[in-house]
N, C-alpha and C positions, 0 to 999 in steps of 0.2 A: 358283513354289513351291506344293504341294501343300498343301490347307485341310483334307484327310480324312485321317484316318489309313490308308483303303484307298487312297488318291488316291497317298499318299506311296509305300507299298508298290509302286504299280502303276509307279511312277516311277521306283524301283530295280532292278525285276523288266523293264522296259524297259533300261536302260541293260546291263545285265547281258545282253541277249537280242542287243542291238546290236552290243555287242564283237566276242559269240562270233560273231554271223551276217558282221559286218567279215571277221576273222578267217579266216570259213571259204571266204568271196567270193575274198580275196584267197589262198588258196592255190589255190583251183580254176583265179582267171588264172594264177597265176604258172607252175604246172603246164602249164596250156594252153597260154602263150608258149613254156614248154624244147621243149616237145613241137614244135610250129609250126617255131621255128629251129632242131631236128634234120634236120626235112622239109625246110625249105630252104636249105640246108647240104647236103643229099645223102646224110644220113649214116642211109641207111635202116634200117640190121643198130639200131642204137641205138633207132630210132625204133619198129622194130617190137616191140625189148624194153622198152619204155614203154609202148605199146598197153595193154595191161592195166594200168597202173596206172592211166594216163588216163582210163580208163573205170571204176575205180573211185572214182578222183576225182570223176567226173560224176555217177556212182550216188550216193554221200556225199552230196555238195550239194544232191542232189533229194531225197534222204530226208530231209535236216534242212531242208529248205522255202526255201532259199536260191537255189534253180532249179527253174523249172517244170517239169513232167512232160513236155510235148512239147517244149520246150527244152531238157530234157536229151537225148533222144530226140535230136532234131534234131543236137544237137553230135556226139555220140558215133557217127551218119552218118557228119558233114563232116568229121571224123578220122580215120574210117576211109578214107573217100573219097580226103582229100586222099593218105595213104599209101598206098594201092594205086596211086595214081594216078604217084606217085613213085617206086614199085617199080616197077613197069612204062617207064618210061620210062629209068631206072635200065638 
């Protein structure tokens, strides 16, 4: 428990930053995973009309600081990647 009254603030203003950051973690996987078993499932015409949202998703999450900037970077490759890679084999 919080001795300051800034201390208390800073306490609230913490849990309140943790939910939404929860929150927004947990829709970027969830996003990720639909995405992932489209690609291997085969079901590429789907997969490719998620592509953008995916990557809007991955843009989100680094802007609100929940993912780093060359880990977003990095994902938003390996997505495309793993999809071409699927189209093509496809």
């Amino acid at each position: 428990m919080a001795n300051h009254k800034s201390a208390a603030k800073r306490a609230r203003q913490n849990v309140k930053r943790r939910t939404r950051n929860r929150a927004l973690k947990s829709t970027y996987r969830t996003e990720l995973k639909k995405f992932f078993m489209l690609v291997t499932e085969k079901k590429t015409e789907d997969a490719k009309t998620m592509l953008p949202h995916i990557h809007k998703v991955i843009d989100k999450a680094h802007t609100k600081g929940v993912v780093a900037k060359k880990a977003a970077s990095r994902k938003k490759s390996q997505v495309s990647l793993m999809l071409n890679k699927a189209v093509s084999e496809a």
